[in-house]
C-alpha positions as CSV (number, residue, x, y, z in Angstrom):
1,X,164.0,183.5,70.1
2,X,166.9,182.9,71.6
3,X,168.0,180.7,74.8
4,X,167.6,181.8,77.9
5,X,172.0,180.7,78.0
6,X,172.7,182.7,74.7
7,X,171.2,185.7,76.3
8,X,172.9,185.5,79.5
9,X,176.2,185.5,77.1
10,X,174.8,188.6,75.8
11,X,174.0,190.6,78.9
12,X,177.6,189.3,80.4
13,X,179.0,191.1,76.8
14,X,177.3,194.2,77.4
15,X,180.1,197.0,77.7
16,X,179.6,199.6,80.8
17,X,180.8,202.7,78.8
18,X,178.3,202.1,76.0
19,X,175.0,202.0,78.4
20,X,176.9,204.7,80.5
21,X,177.0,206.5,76.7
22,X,173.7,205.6,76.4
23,X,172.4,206.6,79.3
24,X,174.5,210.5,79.0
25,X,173.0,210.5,75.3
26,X,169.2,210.3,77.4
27,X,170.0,212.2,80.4
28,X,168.6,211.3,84.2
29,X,168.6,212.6,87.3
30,X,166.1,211.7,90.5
31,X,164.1,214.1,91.3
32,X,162.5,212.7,94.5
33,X,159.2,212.8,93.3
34,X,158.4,208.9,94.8
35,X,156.6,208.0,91.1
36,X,158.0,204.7,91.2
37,X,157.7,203.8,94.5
38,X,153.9,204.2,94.7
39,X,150.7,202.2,93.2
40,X,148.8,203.1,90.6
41,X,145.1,203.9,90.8
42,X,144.0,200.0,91.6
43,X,147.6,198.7,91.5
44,X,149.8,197.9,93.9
45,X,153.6,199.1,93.8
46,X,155.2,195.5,92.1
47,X,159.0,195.7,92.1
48,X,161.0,192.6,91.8
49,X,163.4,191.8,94.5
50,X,166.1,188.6,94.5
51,X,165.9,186.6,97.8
52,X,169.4,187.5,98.6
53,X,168.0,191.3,97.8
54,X,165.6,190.2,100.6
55,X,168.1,189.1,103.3
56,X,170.1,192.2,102.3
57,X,167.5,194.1,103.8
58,X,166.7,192.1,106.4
59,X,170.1,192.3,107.8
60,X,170.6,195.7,106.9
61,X,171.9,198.3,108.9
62,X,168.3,200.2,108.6
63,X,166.6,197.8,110.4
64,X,169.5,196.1,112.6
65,X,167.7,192.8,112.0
66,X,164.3,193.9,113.3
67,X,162.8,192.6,109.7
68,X,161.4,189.4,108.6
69,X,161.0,187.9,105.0
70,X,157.6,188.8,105.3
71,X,158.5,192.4,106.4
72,X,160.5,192.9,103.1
73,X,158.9,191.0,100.4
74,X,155.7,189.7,98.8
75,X,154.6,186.8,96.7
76,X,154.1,188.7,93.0
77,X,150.5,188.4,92.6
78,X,151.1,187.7,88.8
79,X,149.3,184.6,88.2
80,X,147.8,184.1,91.8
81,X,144.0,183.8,92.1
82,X,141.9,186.3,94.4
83,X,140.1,183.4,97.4
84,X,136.7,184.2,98.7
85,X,138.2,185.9,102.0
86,X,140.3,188.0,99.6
87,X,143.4,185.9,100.1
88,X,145.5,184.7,97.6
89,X,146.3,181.0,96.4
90,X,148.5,179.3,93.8
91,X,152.1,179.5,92.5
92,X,154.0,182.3,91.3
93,X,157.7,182.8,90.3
94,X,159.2,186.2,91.5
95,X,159.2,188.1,94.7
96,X,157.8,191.9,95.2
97,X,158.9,194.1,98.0
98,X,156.3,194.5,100.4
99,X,153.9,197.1,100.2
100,X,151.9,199.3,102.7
101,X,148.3,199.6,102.8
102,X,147.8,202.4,99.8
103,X,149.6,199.9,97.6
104,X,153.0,202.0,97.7
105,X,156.0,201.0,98.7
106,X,156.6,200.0,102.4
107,X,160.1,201.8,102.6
108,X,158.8,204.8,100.3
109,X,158.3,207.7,102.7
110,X,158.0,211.4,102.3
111,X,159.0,214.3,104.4
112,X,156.5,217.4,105.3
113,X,157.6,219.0,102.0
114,X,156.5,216.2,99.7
115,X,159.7,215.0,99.1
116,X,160.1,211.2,98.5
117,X,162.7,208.8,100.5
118,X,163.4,205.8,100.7
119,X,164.3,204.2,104.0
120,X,166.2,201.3,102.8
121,X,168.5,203.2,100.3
122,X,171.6,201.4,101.0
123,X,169.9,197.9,100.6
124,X,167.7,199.0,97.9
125,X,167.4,196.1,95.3
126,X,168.9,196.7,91.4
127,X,165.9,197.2,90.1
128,X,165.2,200.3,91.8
129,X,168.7,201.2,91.4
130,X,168.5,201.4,87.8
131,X,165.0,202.9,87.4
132,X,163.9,204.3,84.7
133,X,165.8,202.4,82.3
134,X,166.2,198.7,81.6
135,X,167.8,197.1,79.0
136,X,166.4,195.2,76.0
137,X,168.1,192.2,75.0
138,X,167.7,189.8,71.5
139,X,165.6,187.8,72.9
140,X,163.0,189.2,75.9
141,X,163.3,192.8,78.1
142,X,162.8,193.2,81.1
143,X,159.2,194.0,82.4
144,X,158.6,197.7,83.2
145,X,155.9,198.9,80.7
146,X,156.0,201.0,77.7
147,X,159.7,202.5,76.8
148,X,159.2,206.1,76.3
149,X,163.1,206.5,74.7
150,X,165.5,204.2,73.9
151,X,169.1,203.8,71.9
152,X,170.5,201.0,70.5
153,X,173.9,199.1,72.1
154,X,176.6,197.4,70.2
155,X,177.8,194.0,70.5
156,X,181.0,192.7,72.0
157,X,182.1,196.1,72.8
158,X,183.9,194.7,76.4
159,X,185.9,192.1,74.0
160,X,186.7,195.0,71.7
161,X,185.0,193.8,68.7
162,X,182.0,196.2,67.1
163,X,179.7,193.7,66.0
164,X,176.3,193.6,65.3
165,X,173.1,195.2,67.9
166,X,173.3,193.7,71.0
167,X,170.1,195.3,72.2
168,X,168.5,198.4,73.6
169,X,168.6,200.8,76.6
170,X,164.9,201.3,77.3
171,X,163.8,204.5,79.2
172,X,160.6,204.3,81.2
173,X,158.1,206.8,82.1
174,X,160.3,209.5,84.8
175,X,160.6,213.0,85.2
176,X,163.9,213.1,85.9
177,X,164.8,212.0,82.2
178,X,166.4,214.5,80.2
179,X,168.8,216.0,83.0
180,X,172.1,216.3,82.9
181,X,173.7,213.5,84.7
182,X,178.1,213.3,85.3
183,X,179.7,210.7,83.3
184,X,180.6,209.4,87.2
185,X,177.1,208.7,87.6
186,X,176.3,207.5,84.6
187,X,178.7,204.8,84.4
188,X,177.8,203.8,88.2
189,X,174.2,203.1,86.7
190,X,175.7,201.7,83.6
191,X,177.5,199.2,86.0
192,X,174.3,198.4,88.1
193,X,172.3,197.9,84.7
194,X,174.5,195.6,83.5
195,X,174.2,193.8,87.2
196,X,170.5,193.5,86.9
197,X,170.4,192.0,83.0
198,X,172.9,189.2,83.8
199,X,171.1,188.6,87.5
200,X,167.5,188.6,85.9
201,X,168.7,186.2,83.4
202,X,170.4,183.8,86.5
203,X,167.3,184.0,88.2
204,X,165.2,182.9,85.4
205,X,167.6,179.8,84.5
206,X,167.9,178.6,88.2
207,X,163.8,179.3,88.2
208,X,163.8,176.9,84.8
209,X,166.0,174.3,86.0
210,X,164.8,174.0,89.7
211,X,160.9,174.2,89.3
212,X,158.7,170.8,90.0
213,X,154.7,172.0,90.0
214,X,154.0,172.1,94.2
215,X,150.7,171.5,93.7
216,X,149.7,173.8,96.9
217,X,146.6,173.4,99.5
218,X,143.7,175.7,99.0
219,X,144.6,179.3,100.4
220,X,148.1,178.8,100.1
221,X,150.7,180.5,97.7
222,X,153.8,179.1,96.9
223,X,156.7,181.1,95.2
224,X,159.1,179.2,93.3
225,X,162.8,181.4,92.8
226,X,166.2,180.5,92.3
227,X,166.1,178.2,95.2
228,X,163.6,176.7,94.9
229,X,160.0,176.6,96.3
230,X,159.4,178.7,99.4
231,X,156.2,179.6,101.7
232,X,155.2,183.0,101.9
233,X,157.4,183.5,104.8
234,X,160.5,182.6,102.5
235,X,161.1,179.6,104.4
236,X,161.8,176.4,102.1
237,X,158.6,174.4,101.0
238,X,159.8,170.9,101.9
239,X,160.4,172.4,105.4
């Protein structure tokens, strides 16, 4: 498997006209239908969100500041254990925005027709910017379950040099796939994909390189991210 460094090289290499390609040779459009913005039967809605991602919402212009960390994002419960009081305890390594009390996203909303929305748009973080598809490097892809389509990317392209597979555009479970979408479009989520491979991979290396076990108190959950480890409230550990 490769580094975590040689795939970062990869993901910087990846060439916005062949995911936009890619992504025309698929087809998407949104339909509004708020799929990916809700929970699953027992699930909660988990999508990944940077800490700057978090204080770009926070300071948004939706919410003119009225938001705290806590407002916006969640520890991911991946690896967390369940306390007696329901609580949760331990260490974890990514953020998730926040969700409401049926599990769905807190800024999904719909109107009186059904129609999904989500108040946060502008701020939205990448990954829901580039939903459904994600992009499978050499040596790990990025977590959104089972691919339902994908086509292969070349490498080097930006350089000008064909060379060997580069990877995958994955597309995920979405009823907006297979619609027509402008070449515009396409390379303005070919540009945001490329945005979220190279940031997932910085995250993960400043998560590597900075981590020291925190050992936390019973009842307490400590997420460590790129910098470093934070309370709940996003405010640093040390603190």
């Amino acid at each position: 498997m490769q580094s975590l460094e040689a795939e970062i090289e990869d993901a910087r290499q990846l060439a916005v006209n062949d995911l936009a390609d890619a992504i025309e040779s698929i087809g998407f459009e949104c339909t509004r239908c708020g799929a990916c913005c809700k929970g699953e039967a027992e699930d909660d809605h988990t999508a990944t969100v940077f800490p700057d991602e978090v204080r770009d919402i926070e300071e948004g212009d939706s919410y003119d500041g009225d938001y705290d960390w806590r407002d916006v994002a969640r520890p991911m419960p991946y690896g967390l254990s369940e306390t007696g009081d329901g609580g949760l305890e331990g260490e974890t390594f990514e953020w998730a925005l926040q969700t409401d009390s049926c599990g769905d996203c807190t800024f999904y909303e719909e109107d009186e027709s059904g129609t999904g929305a989500c108040t946060a748009h502008d701020d939205r973080p990448l990954i829901c910017q580039t939903y459904p598809f994600s992009v499978a490097l050499a040596g790990t892809s990025q977590p959104m379950g089972e691919a339902v389509d994908s086509v292969a990317l070349e490498a080097q392209r930006e350089t000008g040099e064909a060379g060997d597979e580069a990877g995958v555009l994955q597309a995920h479970e979405c009823e907006g796939l297979g619609r027509d979408i402008s070449r515009a479009d396409a390379e303005e989520l070919a540009r945001a994909l490329k945005e979220r491979a190279v940031r997932e991979l910085e995250e993960a290396i400043a998560v590597r390189d900075e981590y020291e076990p925190a050992n936390p108190d019973p009842s307490e959950v400590v997420v460590h991210d790129s910098e470093g480890a934070k309370r709940v409230d996003g405010t640093p550990l040390e603190e």
